[in-house]
C-alpha positions in Angstrom: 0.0 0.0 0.0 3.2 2.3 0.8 4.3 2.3 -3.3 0.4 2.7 -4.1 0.3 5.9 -2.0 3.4 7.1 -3.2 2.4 6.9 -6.8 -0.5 9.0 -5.9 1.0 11.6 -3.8 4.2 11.6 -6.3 2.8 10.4 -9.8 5.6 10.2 -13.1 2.1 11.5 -14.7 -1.8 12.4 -14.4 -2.7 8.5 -15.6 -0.2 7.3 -13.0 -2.2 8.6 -10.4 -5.5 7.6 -11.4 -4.2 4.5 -11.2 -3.1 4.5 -7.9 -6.8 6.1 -6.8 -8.1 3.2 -8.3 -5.5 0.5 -6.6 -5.6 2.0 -3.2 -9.4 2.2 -3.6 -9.6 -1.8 -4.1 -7.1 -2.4 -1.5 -9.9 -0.9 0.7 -13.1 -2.7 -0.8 -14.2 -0.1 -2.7 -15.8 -0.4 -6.0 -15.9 2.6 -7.8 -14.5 6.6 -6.3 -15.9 9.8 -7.5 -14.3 13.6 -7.5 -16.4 16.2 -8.1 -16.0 20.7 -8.1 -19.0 22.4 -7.9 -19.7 25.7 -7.2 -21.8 26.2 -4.3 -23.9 22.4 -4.4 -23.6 19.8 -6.7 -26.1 21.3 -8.8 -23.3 24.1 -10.2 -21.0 20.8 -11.3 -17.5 22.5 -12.8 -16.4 18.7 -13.2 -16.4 15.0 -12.1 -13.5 12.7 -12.5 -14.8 9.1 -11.7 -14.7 5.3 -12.4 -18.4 4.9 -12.1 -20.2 3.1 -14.6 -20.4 5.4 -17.6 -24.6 4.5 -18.2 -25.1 5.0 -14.6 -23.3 8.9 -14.8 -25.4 9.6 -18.0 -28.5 8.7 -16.3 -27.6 10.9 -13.3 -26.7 13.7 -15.2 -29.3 14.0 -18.0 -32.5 12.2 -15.4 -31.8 15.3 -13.1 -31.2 13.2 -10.2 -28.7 15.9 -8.5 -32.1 17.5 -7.6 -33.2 14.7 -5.1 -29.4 13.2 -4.2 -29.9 13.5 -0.4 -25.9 13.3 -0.4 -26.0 16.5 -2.4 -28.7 18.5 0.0 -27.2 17.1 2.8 -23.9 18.7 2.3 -24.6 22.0 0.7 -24.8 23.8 4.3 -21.7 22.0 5.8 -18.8 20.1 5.7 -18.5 16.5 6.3 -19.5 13.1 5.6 -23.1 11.3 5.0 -23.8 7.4 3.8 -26.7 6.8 1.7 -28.1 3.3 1.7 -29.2 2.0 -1.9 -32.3 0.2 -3.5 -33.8 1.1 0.6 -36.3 3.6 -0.3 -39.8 2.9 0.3 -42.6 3.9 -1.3 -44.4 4.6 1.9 -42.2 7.1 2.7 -44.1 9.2 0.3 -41.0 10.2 -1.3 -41.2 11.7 -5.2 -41.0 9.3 -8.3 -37.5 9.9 -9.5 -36.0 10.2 -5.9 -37.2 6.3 -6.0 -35.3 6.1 -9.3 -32.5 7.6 -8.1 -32.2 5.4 -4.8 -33.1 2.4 -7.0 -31.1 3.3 -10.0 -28.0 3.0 -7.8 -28.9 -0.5 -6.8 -29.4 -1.3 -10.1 -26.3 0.1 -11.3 -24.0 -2.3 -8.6 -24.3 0.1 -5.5 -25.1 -1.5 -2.4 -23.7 2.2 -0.3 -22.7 5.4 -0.9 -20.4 7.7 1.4 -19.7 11.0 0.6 -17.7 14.0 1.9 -17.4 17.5 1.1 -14.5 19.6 1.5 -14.7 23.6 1.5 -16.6 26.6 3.1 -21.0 26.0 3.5 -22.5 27.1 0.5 -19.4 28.1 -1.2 -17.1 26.4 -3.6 -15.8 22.8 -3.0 -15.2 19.2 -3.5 -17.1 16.3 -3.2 -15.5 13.1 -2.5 -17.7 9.7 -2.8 -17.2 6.6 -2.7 -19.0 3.7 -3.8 -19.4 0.3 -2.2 -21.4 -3.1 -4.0 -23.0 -4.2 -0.6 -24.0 -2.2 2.5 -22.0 -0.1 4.5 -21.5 -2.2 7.4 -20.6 -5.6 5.2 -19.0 -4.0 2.2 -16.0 -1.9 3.7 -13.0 -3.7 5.1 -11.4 0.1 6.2 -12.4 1.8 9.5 -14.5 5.2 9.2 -11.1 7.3 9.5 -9.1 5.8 7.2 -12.3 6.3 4.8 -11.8 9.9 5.7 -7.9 9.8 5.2 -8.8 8.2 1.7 -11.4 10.7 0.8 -9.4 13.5 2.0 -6.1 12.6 0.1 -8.5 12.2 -3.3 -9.6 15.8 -2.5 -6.4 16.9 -2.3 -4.9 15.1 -5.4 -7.7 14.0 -8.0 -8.5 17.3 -9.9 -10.5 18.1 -13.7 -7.3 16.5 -16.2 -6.3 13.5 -13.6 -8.3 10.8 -15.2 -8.6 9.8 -18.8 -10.7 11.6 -20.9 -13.4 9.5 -21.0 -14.0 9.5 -17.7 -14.5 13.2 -17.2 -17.7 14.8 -17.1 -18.5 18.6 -17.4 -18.1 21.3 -20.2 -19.8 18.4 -22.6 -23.3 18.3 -23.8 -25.2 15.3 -23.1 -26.9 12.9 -25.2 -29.9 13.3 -26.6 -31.4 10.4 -25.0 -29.3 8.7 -21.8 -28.8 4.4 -22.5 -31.8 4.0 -19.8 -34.3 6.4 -22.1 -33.1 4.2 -25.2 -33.1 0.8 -23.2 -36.7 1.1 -22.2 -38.0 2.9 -25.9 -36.7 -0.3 -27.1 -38.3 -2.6 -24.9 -41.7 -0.9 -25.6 -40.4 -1.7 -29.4 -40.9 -5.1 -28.2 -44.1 -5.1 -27.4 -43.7 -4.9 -23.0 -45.5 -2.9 -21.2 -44.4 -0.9 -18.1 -44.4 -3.8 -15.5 -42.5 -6.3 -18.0 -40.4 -3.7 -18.7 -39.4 -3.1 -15.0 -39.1 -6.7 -14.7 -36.4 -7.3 -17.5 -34.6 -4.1 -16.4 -34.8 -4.7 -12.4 -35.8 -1.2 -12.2 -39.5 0.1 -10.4 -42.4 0.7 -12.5 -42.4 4.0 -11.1 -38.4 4.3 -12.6 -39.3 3.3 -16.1 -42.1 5.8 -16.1 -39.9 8.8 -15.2 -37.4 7.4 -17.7 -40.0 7.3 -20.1 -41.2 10.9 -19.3 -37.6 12.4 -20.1 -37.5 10.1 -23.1 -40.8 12.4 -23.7 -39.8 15.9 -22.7 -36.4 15.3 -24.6 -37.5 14.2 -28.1 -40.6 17.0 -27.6 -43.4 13.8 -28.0 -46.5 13.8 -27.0 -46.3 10.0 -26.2 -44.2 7.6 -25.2 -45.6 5.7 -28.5 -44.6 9.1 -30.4 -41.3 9.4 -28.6 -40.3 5.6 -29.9 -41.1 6.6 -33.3 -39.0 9.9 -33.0 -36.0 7.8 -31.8 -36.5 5.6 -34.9 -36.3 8.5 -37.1 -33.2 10.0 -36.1 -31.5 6.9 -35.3 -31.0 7.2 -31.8 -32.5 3.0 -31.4 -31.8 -0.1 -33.1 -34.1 -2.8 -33.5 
């Protein structure tokens, strides 16, 4: 773990020590880190840097979710750290449809928990550090809670906008059109399934596909989700 640290603290290069983020980070059980600049909160994003799964960071970024991450609202007014529990939310707790399918959409996407910390001023500029785990907190993480915050703290420090490769970068870029989810479940309906089989085959909630299906909607400009299928056809954006 020594030369791991050292490569990140004193990299030959910017790959070098994305690598080392990433070594260090499995040494510690943990599937996937995230870096990220905003101004303010989340929702003013200057840039993530992150080895999440690429459908699960377009789906974030173009479904909105950064408007009902609890991490995100949380953290705004202070500094510290908050763990989010994923594929937990109930829908007795009366909570709004895509704050399901953001909770959900992380189980789906291999998160079991999230811990994230923010460094900088309340309500001002900063960084937010997360870190993803496959099961829950208390199973998944073989590190104790302050060498998580050693580890988060030395990728705040060190991980900045050109340290990974360029594909994993977000920010500055326009997003797709439609994000893989939106095109995974226009396809499906291709198919013939409705919403239930649809959630079924995707291990999403109904609830989910519906608000994918809404943006699908809102960002072809149809007037149904039958409409917005056809659209996609047209310009290519779906394969049958």
């Amino acid at each position: 773990m020594i030369d791991t640290l050292d490569a990140l603290l004193c990299p030959p290069d910017q790959t070098g020590r994305w690598q080392a983020a990433q070594s260090l980070a499995q040494q510690m059980g943990i599937k996937s880190i995230l870096v990220a600049k905003a101004d303010g909160t989340l929702k003013d994003i200057s840039w993530i840097s992150t080895n999440m799964p690429d459908s699960w960071m377009e789906e974030y970024l173009c479904e909105g979710y950064v408007e009902v991450d609890p991490l995100v609202e949380d953290l705004a007014a202070r500094s510290g750290s908050m763990v989010l529990n994923c594929g937990t939310l109930q829908r007795s707790d009366g909570a709004p449809d895509k704050a399901w399918a953001y909770n959900h959409g992380l189980k789906a996407a291999g998160f079991g928990t999230l811990h994230c910390t923010r460094f900088g001023q309340p309500r001002g500029a900063g960084k937010y550090v997360t870190l993803g785990y496959e099961d829950s907190f208390r199973t998944a993480r073989s590190s104790s809670g302050l060498e998580m915050q050693l580890f988060s703290a030395l990728l705040a420090s060190t991980i900045d906008q050109d340290t990974p490769p360029t594909e994993k970068r977000y920010g500055g870029t326009a997003p797709p059109l439609l994000t893989t989810r939106q095109r995974e479940v226009l396809s499906l309906l291709a198919e013939g399934m409705m919403t239930a089989r649809i959630a079924e085959k995707l291990g999403l909630s109904e609830a989910a596909v519906s608000l994918h299906f809404a943006n699908a909607r809102k960002a072809l400009g149809a007037n149904t989700r039958e409409h917005a299928l056809a659209l996609a056809m047209k310009q290519g954006l779906i394969e049958l």
